[in-house]
C-alpha positions in Angstrom: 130.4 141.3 69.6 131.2 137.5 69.5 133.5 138.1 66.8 135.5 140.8 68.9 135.1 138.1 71.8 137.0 136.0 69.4 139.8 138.4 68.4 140.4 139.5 71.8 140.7 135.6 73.0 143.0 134.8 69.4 145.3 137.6 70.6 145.4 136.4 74.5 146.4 132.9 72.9 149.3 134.2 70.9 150.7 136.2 73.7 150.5 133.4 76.0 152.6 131.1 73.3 155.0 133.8 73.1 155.6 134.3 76.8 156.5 129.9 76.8 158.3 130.4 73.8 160.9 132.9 75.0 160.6 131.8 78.8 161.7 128.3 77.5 164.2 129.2 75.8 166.5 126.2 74.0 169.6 125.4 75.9 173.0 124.4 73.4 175.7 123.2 74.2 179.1 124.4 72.5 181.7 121.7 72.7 185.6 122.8 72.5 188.6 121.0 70.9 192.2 121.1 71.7 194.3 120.9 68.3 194.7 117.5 69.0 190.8 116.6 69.2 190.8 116.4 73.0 188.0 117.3 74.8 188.7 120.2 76.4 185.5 122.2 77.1 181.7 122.4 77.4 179.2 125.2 77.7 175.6 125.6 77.7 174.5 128.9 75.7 171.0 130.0 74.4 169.8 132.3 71.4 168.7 135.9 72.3 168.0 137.9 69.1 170.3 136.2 66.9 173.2 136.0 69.2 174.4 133.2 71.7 174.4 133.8 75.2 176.2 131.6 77.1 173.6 130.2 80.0 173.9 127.5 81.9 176.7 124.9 82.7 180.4 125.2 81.7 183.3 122.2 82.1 186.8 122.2 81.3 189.1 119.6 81.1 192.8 118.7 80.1 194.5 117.5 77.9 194.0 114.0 80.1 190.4 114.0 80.2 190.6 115.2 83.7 188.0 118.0 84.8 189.9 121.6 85.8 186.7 123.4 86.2 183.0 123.6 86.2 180.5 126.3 86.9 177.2 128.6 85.9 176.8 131.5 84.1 174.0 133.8 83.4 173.6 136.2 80.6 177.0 136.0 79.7 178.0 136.6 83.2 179.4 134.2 85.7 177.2 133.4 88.4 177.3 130.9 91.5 179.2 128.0 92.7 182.3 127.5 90.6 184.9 124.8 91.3 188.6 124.9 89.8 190.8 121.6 90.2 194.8 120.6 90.3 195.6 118.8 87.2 194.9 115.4 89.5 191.5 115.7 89.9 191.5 117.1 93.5 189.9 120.6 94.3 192.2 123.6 94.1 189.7 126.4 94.8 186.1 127.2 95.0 184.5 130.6 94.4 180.6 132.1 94.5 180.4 134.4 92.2 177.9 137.4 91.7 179.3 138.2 88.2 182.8 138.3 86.5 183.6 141.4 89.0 182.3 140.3 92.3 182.8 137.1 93.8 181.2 136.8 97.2 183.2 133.9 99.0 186.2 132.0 98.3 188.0 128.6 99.5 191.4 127.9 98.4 193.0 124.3 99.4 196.1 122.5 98.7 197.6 119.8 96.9 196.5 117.2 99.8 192.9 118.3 99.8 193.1 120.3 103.0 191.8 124.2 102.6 194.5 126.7 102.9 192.8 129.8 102.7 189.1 131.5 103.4 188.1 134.8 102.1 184.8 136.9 102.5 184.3 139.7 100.4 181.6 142.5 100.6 179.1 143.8 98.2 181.7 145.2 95.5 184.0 142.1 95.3 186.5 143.6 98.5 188.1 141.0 100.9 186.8 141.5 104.1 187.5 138.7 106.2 190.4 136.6 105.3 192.0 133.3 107.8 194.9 130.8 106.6 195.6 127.4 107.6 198.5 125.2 108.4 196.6 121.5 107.9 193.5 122.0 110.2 195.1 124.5 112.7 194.3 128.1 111.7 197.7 130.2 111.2 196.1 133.5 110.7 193.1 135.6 110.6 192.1 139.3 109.8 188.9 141.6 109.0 185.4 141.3 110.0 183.7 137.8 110.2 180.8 139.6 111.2 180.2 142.5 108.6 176.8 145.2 108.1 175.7 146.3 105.0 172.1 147.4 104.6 170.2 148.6 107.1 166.9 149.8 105.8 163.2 151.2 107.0 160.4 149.7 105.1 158.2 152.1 104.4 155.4 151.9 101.3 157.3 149.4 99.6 160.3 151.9 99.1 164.1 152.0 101.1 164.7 154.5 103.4 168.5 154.2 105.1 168.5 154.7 109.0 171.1 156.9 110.4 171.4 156.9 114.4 169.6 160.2 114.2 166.6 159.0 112.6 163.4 158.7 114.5 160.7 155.9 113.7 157.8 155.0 116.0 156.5 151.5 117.5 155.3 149.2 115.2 157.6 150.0 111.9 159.4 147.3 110.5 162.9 147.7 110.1 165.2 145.6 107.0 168.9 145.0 108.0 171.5 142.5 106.6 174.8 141.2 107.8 177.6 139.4 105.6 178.5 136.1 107.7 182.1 134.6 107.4 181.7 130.4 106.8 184.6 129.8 108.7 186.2 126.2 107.5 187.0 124.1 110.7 184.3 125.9 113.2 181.4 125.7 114.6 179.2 129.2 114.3 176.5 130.5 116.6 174.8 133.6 115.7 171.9 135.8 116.9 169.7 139.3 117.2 169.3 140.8 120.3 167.6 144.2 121.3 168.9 145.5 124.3 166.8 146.0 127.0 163.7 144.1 126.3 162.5 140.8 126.4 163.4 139.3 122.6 161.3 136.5 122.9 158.5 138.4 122.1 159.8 140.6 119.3 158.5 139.7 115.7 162.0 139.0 114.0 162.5 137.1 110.9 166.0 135.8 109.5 166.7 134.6 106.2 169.8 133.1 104.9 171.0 133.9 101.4 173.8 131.9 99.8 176.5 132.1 100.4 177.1 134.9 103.7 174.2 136.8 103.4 171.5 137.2 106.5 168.9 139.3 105.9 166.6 140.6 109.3 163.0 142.2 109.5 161.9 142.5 113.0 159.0 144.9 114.3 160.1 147.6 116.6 158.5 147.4 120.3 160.5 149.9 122.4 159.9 153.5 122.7 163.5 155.4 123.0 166.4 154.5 122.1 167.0 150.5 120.5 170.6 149.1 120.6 170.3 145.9 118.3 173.2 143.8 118.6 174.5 140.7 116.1 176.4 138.6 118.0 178.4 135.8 116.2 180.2 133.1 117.7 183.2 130.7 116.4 184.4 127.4 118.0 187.4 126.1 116.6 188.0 122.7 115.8 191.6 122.6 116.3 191.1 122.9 120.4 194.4 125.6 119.6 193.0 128.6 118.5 190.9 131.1 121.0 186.8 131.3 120.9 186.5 134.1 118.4 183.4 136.4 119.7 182.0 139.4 117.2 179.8 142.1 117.9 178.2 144.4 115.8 175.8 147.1 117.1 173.5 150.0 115.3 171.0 152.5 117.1 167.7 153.0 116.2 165.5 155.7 117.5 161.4 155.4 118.4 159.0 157.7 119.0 
């Protein structure tokens, strides 16, 4: 029996080694060369099975020593914050990305460091809200600053979509999330109402998600039907442009 005990414990030891081995994995760094021997490149990459995966950190410079762009990837795939430059050092552009197909939000801004250009893109990399500037005055704007994507019943740890014609009964908890536009040169408001009772009291959680994402759980408290409402609000700094006011609405019925 003790020498079973012993086995048993040898074995639990080794797996735990292996699970710190290969969750601390070695990060490399791969430096790249112009012909000339400039600098003009550096990325952070790990070994998976014999091949490199590039994890982690990437720069890229010039011929001048000047950074053009910096970022993350993950698993080989291109993954957060990354920040592209003009050949003088000042920021051209910067993109959060969900992989090498999707990027979520972009700023673009011009040679005198002032931004140009805001997009918001949805869930499969498709521009949904998109505003231009002249200087700090906005020039243009088009699409949906406030957009709906999920909208889910939790319900034994499983998704159920809710369609209008769906009937739930007090006390479910209901997921929905909203893509938020991060307008440049505004102030936002934003909040969840129910029509028709007192919201106050309703159990409602928010959670932000880098970089538009909101995500809401609330409890349902009102028999009938619910009209929830997301109502987003955007103060201009330029004192020029008009108050823009969205509202998005989706029905819910309870028993």
């Amino acid at each position: 029996m003790k020498k079973i005990y012993i086995i048993v414990l040898a074995v639990l030891l080794c797996l735990i080694v292996l699970f710190f081995y290969f969750k601390d994995e070695k990060v490399y760094t791969f430096k790249e060369y112009s012909p000339s021997g400039k600098l003009i490149g550096t990325n952070e990459y790990v070994i998976r099975n014999g091949n490199s995966i590039q994890h982690g950190k990437f720069v890229n410079y010039n011929e001048r020593g000047i950074k053009i762009a910096e970022g993350n990837f993950v698993n080989n795939e291109p993954n957060g914050k990354s920040i592209y430059y003009f050949d003088n050092g000042k920021i051209e552009s910067v993109h959060y990305r969900k992989n090498s197909k999707v990027t979520e939000e972009s700023i673009f801004y011009n040679s005198d460091g002032l931004i140009r250009k805001y997009i918001m893109y949805n869930d499969i990399g498709e521009a949904k809200f998109i505003i231009d500037f002249d200087g700090k005055t906005v020039k243009k704007y088009d699409g949906y600053a406030t957009y709906p994507v999920n909208q889910y019943k939790i319900e034994k740890e499983k998704k159920y979509e809710i369609h209008t014609r769906d009937t739930l009964k007090v006390g479910d908890v209901i997921k929905y999330e909203y893509l938020l536009a991060n307008i440049p040169n505004a102030k936002r408001t934003f909040k969840i109402e129910t029509e028709g009772i007192d919201n106050s009291k309703v159990k409602r959680t928010i959670t932000k998600e880098v970089p538009t994402r909101i995500v809401v759980e609330e409890v349902l408290t009102k028999k009938g039907l619910n009209r929830i409402k997301a109502i987003t609000q955007y103060t201009f700094n330029d004192n020029v442009t008009r108050v823009k006011n969205d509202t998005v609405t989706f029905d819910v019925n309870v028993k």
